[in-house]
N, CA, C and O of each residue as an XYZ file, in Angstrom:
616
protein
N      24.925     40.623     51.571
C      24.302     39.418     52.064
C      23.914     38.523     50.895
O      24.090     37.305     50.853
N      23.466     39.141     50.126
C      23.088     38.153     48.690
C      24.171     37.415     48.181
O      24.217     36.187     48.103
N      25.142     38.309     47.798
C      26.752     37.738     47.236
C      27.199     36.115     48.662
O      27.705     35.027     48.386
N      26.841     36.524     49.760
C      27.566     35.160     51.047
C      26.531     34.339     50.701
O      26.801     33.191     51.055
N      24.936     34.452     49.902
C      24.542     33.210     49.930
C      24.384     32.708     48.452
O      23.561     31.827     48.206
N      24.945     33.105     47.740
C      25.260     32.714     46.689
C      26.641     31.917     45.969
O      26.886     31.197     45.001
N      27.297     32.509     47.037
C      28.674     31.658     47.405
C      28.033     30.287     47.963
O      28.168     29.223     47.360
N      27.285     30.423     49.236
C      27.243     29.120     49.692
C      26.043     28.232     49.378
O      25.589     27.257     49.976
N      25.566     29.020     47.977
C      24.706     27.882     47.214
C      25.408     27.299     46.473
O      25.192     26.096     46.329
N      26.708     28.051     45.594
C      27.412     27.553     44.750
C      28.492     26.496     45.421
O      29.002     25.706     44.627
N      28.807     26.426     46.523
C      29.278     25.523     47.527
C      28.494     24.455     47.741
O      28.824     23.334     47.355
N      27.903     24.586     48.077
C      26.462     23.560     47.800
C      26.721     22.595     46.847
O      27.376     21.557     46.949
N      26.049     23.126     45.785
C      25.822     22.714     44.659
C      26.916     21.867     44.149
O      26.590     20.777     43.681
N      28.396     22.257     44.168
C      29.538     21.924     44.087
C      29.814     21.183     44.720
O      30.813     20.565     44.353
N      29.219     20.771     45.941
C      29.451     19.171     46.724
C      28.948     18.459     46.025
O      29.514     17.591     45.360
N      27.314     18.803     46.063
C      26.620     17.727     45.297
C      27.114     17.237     44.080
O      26.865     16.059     43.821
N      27.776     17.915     43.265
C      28.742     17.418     42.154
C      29.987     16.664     42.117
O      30.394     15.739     41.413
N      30.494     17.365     43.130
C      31.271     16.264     43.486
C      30.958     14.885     43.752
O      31.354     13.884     43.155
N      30.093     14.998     44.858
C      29.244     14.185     44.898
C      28.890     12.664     43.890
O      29.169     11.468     43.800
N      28.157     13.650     43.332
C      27.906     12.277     42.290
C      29.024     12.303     41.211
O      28.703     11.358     40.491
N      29.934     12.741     40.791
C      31.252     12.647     40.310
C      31.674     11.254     41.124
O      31.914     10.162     40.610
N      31.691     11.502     42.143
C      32.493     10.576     43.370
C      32.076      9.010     42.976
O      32.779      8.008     42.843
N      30.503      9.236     42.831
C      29.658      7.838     42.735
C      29.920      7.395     41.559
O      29.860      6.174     41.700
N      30.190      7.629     40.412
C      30.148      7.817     38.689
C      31.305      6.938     39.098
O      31.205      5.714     39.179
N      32.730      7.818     39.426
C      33.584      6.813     39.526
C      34.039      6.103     39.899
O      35.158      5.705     39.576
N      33.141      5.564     40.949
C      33.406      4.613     41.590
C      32.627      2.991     41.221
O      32.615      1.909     41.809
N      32.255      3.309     40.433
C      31.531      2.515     39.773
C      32.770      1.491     38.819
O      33.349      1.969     37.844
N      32.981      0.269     39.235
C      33.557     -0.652     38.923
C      33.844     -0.431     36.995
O      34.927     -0.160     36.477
N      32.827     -0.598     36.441
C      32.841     -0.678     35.155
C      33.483      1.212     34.443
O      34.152      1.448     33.437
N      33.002      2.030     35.318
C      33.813      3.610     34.957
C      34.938      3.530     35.124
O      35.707      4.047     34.314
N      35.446      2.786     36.344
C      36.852      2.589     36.940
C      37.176      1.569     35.508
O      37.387      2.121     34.428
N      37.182      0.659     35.581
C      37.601      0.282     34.096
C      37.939      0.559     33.274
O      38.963      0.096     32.773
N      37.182      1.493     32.739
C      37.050      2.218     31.690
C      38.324      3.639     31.853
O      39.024      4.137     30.972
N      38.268      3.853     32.800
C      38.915      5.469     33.268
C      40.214      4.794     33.304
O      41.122      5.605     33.485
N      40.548      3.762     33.210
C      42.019      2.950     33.149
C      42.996      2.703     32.378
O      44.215      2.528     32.382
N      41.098      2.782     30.961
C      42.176      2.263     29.684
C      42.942      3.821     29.350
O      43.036      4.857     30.008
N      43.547      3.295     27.634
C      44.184      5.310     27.032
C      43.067      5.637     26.531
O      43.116      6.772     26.058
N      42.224      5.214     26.442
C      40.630      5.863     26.044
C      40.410      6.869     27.005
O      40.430      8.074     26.754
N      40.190      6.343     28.152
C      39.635      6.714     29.451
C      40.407      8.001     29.859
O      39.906      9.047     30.271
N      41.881      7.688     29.643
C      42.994      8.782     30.418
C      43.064     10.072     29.172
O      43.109     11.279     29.410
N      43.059      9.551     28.089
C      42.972     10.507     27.147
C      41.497     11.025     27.003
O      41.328     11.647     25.954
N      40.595     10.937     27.658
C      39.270     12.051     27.951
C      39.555     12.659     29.136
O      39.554     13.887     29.227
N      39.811     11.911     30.096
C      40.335     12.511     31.575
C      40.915     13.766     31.328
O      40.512     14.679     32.049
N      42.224     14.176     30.023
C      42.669     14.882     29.761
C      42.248     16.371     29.264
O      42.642     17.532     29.379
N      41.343     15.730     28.723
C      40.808     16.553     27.590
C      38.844     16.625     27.814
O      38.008     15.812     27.419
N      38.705     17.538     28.357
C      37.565     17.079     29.189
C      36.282     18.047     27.995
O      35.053     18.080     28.053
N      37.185     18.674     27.077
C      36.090     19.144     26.214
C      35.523     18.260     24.964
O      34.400     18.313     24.462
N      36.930     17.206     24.511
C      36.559     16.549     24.174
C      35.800     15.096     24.444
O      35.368     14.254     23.657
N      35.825     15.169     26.023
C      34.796     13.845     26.682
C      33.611     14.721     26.081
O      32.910     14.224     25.199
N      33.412     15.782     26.455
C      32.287     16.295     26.669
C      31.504     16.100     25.415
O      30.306     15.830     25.327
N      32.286     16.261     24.553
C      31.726     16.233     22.631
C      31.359     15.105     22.354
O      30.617     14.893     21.394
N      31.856     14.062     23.225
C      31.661     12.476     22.876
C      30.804     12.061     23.679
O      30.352     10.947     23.413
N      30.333     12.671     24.766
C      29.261     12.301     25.800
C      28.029     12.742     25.027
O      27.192     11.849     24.894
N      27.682     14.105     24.403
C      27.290     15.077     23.842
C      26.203     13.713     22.409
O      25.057     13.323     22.184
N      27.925     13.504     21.773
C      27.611     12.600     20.540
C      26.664     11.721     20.885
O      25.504     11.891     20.511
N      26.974     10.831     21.527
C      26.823      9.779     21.856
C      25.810      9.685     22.383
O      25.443      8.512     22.430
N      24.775     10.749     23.067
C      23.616     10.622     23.634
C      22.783     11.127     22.530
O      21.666     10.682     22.266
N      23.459     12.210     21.808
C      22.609     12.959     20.684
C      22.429     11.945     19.817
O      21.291     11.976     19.349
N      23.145     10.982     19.376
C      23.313      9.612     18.236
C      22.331      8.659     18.463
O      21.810      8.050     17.529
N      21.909      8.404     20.115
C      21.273      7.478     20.039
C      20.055      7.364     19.498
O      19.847      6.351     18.831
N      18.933      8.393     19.657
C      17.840      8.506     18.860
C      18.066      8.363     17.566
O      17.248      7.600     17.050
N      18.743      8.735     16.936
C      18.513      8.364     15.239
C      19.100      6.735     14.923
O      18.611      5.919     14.142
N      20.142      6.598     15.686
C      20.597      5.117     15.560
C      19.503      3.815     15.412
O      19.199      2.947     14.594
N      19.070      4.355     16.973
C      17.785      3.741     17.583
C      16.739      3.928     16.710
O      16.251      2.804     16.601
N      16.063      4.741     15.973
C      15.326      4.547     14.875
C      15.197      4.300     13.497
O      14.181      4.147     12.819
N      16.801      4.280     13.082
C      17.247      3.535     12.511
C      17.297      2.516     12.316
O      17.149      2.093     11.169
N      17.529      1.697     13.381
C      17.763      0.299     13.489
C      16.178     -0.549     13.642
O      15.913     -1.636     13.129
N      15.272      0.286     14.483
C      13.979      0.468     14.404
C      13.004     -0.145     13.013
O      12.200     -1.070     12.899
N      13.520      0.839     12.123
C      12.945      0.753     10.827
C      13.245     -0.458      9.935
O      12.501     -1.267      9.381
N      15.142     -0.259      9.997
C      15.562     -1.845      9.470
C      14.907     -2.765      9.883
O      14.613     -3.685      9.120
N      14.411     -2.759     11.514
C      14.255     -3.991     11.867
C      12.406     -4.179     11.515
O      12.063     -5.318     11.832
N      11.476     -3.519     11.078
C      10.319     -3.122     10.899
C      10.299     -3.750      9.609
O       9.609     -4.690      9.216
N      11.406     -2.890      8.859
C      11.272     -3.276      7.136
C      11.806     -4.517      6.628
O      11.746     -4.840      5.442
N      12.415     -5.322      7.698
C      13.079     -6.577      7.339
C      11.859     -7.569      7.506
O      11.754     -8.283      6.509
N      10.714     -7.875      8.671
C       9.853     -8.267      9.326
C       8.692     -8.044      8.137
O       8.185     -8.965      7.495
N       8.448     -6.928      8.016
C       7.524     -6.437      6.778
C       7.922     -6.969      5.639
O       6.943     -7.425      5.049
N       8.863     -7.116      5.081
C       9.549     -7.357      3.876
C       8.886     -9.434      4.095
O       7.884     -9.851      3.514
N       9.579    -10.125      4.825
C       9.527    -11.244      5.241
C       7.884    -11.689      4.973
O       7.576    -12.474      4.076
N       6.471    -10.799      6.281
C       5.361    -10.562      5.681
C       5.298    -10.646      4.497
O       4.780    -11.703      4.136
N       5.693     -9.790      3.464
C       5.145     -9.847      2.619
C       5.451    -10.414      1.525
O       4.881    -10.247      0.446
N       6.261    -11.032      1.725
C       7.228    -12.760      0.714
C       6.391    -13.831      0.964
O       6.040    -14.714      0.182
N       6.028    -13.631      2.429
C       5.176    -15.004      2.605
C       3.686    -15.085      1.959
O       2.945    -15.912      1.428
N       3.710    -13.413      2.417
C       1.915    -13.340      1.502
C       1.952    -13.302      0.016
O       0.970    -13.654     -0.638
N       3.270    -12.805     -0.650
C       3.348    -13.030     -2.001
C       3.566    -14.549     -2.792
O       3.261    -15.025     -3.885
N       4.224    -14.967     -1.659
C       4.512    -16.585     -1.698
C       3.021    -17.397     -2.308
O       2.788    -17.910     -3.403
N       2.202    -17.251     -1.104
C       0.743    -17.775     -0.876
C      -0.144    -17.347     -2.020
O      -0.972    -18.138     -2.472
N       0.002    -16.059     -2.534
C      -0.636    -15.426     -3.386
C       0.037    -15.920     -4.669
O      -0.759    -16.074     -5.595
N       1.332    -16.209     -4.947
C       1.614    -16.965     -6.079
C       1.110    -18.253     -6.093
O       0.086    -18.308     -6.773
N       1.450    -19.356     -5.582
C       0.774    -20.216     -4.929
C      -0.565    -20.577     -5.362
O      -0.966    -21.473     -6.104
N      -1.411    -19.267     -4.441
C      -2.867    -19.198     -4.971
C      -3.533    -19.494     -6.016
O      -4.526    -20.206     -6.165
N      -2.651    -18.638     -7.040
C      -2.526    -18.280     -8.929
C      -2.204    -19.618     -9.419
O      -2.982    -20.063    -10.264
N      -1.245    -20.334     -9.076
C      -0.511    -21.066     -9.804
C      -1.874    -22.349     -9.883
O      -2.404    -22.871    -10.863
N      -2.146    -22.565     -8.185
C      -3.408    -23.602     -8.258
C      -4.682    -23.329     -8.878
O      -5.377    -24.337     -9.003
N      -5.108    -22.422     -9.234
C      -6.179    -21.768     -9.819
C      -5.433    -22.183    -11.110
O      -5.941    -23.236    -11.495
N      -4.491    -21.813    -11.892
C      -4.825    -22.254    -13.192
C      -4.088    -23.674    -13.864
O      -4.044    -24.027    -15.042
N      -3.477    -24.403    -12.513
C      -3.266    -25.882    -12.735
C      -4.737    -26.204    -12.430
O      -4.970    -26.849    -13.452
N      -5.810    -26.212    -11.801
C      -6.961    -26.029    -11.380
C      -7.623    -25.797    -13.197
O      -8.091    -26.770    -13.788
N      -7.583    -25.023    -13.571
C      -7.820    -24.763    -14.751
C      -7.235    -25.615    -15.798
O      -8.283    -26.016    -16.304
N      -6.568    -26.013    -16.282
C      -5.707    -26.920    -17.046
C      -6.167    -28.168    -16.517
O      -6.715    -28.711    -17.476
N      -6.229    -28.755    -15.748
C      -6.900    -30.074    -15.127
C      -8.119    -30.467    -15.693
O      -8.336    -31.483    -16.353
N      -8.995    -29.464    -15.340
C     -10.698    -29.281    -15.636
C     -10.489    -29.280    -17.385
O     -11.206    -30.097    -17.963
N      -9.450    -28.324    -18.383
C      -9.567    -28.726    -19.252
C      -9.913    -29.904    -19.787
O     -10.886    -30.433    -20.323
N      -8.293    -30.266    -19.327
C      -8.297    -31.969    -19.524
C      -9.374    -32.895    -19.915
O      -9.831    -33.467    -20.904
N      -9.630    -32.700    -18.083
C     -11.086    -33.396    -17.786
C     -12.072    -34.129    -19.056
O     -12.361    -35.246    -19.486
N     -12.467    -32.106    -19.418
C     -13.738    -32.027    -20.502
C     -12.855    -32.838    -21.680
O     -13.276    -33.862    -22.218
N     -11.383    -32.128    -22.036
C     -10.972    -32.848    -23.532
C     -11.129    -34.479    -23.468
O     -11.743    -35.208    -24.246
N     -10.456    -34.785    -22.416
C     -10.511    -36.361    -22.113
C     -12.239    -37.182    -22.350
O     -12.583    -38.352    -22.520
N     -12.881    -36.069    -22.267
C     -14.229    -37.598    -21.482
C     -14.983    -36.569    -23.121
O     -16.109    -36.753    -23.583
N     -14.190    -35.803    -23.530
C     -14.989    -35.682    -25.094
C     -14.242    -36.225    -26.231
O     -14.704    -36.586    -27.314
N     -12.956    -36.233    -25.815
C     -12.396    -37.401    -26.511
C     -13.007    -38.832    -26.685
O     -13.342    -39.208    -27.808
N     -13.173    -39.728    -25.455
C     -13.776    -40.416    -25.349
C     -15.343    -41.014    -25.464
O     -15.895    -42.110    -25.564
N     -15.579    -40.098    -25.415
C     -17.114    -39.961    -25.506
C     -17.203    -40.109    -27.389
O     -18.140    -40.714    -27.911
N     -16.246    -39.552    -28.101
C     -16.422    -39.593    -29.522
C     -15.822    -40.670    -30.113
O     -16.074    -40.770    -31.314
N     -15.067    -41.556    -29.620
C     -14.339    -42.801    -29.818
C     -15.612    -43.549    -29.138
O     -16.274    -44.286    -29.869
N     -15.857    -43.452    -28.254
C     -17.358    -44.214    -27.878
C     -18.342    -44.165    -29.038
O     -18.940    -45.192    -29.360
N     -18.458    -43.469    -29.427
C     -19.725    -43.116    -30.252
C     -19.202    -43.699    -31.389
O     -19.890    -44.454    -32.075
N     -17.708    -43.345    -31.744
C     -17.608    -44.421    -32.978
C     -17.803    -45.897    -32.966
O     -18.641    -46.437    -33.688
N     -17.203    -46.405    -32.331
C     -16.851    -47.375    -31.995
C     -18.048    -48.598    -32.037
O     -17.979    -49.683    -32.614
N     -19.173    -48.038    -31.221
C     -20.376    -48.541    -31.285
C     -21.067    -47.965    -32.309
O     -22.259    -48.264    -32.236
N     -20.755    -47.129    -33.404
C     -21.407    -46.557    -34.720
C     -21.273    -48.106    -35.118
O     -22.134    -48.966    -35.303
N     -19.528    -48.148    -35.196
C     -19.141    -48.901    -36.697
C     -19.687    -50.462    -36.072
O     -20.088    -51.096    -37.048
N     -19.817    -51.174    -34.978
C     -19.736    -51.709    -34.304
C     -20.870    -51.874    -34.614
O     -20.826    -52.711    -35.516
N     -22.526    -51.428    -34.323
C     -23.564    -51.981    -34.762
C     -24.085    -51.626    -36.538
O     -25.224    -51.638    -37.004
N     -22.956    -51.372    -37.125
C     -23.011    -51.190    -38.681
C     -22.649    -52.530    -39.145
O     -23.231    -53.225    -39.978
N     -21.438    -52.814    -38.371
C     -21.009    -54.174    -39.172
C     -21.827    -55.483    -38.524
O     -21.865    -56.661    -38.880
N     -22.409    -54.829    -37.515
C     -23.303    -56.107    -36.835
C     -24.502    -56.298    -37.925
O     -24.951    -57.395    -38.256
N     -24.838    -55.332    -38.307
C     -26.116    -55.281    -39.300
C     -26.143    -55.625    -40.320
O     -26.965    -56.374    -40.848
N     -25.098    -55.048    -40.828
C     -24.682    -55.819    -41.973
C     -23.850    -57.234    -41.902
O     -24.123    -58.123    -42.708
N     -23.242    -57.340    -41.312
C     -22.840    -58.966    -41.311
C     -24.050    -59.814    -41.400
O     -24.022    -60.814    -42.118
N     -25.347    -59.425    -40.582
C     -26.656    -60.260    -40.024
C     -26.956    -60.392    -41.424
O     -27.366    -61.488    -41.807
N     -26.806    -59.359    -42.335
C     -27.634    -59.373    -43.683
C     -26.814    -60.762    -44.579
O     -27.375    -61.744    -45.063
N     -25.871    -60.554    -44.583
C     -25.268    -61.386    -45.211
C     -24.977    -62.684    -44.885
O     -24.587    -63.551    -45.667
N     -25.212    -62.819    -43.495
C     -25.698    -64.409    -43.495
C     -27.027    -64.816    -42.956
O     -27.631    -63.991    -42.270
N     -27.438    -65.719    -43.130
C     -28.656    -66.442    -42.399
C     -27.928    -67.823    -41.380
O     -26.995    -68.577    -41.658
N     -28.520    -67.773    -40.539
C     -28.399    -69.442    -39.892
C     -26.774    -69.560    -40.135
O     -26.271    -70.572    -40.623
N     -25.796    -68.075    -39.620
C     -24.866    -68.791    -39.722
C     -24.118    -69.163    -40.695
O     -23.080    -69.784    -40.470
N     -24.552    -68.818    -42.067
C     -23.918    -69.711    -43.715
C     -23.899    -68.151    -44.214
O     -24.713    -67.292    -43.875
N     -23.179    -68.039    -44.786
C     -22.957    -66.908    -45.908
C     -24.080    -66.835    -46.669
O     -24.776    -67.846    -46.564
N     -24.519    -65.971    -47.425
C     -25.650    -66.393    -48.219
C     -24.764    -66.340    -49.667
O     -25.364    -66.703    -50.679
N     -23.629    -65.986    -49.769
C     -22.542    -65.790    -51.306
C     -22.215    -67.460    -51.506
O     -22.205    -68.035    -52.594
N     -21.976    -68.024    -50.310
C     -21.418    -68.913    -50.335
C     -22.896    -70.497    -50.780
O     -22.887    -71.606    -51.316
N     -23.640    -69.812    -50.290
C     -24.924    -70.741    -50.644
C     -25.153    -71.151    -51.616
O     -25.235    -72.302    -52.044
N     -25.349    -69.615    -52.298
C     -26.012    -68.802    -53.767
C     -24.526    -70.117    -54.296
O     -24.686    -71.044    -55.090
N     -23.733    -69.910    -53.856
C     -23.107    -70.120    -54.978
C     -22.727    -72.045    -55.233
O     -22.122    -72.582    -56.161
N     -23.334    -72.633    -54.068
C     -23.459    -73.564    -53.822
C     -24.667    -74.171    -54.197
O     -24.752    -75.398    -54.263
N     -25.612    -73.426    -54.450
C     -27.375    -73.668    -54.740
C     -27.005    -73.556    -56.176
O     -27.591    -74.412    -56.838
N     -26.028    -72.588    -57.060
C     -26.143    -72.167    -58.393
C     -25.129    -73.607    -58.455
O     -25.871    -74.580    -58.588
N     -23.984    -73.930    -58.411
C     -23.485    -75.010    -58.478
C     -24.268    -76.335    -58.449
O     -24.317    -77.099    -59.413
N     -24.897    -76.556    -57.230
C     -25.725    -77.948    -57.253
C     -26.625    -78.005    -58.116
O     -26.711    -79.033    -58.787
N     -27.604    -76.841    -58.349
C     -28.601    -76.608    -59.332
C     -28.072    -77.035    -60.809
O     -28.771    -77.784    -61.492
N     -26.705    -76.499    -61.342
C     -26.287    -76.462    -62.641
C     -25.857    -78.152    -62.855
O     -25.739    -78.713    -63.944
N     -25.707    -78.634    -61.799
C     -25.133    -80.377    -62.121
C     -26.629    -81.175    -61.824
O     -26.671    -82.404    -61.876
N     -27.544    -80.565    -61.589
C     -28.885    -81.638    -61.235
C     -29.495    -81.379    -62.603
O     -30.162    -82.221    -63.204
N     -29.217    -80.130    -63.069
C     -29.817    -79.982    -64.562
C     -28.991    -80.333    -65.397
O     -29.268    -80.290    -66.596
């Protein structure tokens, strides 16, 4: 009795395979496929479908995380061009930032010491010019006009 229902589980079971065998190929795009010499040459050789069904499902996880990572490390990579970008960037304005402000100070101490000359020599020769004339007249030119008139009145 065990052996008749084990037969007609394996009967069973063997529809149901058929079964969905039936549905698999009936499927427009399998039918396609089962058409080309791809298709007829697995049809044939059903250990080698099997190795390629096998492959091909076993492949996808590593592919798939593969491609995963590329696509992670390309994105990351990109990140971090832009933040290195910004961060050069950063640097570069910080010490044009720096060089500017030099400037700045050299410029207005430059100036500041050309100022200072300028109005040195500027109220030197004012002072002294004042000395050397009165009212406008030279006083060399006086003297020497006073020593002249003086020497012909005597």
């Amino acid at each position: 009795m065990q052996e008749s229902s084990r037969v007609t589980e394996y009967q069973q079971l063997w529809e149901k395979w058929t079964t969905q065998f039936n549905c698999i190929y009936d499927d427009p795009k399998v039918a396609h496929l089962m058409k080309t010499r791809i298709g007829q040459y697995l049809s044939g050789h059903p250990f080698l479908a099997l190795t390629v069904l096998l492959f091909s499902i076993m492949a996808a996880l590593p592919v798939g995380l593969f491609l995963t990572f590329a696509l992670v490390t390309i994105v990351v990579t990109a990140v971090a061009f832009v933040f290195f970008e910004v961060f050069l960037l950063f640097v570069g304005g910080l010490c044009l930032l720096c060089v500017l402000s030099g400037l700045v100070f050299f410029s207005v101490l430059v100036s500041s010491i050309f100022n200072v000359s300028y109005i040195t020599i500027s109220n030197t020769l004012n002072y002294y010019n004042t000395r050397l004339t009165k009212g406008g007249k030279v006083c060399g030119k006086e003297k020497g006009r006073e020593s002249s008139t003086a020497k012909e009145t005597e």
